[in-house]
C-alpha positions in Angstrom: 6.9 47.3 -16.5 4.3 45.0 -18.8 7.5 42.7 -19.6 7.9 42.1 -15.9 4.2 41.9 -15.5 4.1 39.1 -18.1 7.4 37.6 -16.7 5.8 37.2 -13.3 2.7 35.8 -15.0 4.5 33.3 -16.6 6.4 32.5 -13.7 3.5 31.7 -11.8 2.0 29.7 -14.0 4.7 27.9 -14.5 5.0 27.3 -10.2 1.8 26.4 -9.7 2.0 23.4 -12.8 4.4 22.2 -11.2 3.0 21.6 -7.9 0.1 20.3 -9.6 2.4 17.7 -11.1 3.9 16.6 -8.1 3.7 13.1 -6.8 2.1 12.8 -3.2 3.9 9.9 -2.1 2.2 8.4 1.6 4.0 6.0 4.4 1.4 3.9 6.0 1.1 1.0 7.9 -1.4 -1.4 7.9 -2.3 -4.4 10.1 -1.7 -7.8 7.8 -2.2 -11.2 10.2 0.2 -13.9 8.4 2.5 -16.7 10.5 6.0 -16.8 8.3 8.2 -16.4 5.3 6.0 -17.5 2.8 3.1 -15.4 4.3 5.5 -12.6 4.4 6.0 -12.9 0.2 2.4 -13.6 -0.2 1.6 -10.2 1.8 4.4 -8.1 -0.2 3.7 -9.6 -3.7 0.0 -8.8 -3.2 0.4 -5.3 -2.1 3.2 -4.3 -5.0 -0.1 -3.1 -6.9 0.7 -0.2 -9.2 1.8 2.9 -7.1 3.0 0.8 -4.5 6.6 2.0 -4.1 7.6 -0.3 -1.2 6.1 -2.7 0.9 7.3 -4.6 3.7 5.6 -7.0 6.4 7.0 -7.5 9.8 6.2 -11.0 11.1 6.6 -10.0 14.9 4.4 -6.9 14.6 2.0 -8.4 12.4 2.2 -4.8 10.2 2.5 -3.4 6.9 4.4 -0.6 6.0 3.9 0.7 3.0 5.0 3.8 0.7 2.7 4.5 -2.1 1.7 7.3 -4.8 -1.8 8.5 -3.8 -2.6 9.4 -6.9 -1.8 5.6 -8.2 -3.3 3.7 -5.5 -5.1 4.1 -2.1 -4.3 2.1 1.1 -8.0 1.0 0.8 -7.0 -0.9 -2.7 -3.6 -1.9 -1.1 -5.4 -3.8 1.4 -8.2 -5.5 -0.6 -5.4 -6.5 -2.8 -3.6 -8.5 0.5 -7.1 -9.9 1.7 -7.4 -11.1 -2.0 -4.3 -12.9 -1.6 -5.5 -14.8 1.2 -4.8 -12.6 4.4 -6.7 -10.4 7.2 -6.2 -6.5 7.2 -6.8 -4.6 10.0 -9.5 -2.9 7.1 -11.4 -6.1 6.8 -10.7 -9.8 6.4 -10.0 -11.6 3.4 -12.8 -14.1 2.6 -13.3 -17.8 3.1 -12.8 -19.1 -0.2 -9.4 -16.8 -0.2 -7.8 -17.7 3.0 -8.9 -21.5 2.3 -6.6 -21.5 -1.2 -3.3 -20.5 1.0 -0.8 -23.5 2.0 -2.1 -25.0 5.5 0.8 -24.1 7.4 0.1 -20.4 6.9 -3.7 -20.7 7.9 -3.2 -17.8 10.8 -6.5 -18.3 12.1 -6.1 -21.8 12.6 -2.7 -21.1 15.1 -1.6 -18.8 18.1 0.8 -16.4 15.8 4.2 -15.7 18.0 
């Protein structure tokens, strides 16, 4: 009887360290403003931060979808890292000095985006 006690006990233990030691892994998307192909590597470079398992930008949509780890990264740091590279989030813009150092023909603001 105590060696099944102490088998269980283990047991448990041993369940609930794993789930502690499991990855949460989120899909999100995330508003990015950008006007082509160059925008669209700009947008993906900057949000490969570290967690970031995927990222990919969809011109048309003018969205972000992204899988992360959230215990790596945050889609609040995933987006600051995209407005540092120069582009608007739907969690903020970037800032003037940012957006002013992209190429001109990817200024978004500047165009009617298609």
């Amino acid at each position: 009887m105590i060696k099944s006690i102490i088998t269980l006990s283990i047991f448990l233990t041993m369940v609930g360290f794993c789930q502690a030691q499991e990855k949460k892994i989120a899909t999100d998307t995330l508003a990015v403003a950008g006007v082509c192909g160059m925008c669209e590597s700009r947008i993906e470079n900057a949000a490969s931060i570290a967690g970031v398992k995927k990222a990919e930008w969809d011109k048309q949509k003018q969205e972000l979808i992204v899988i992360y780890s959230t215990k790596k990264t945050s889609l609040d740091e995933i987006s600051k890292a995209i407005q540092d590279a120069g582009h608007d989030t739907g969690k903020g813009p970037a800032t003037a000095g940012t957006y002013e150092q992209i190429d001109k023909c990817c200024r978004y603001r500047e165009m009617e985006v298609h």
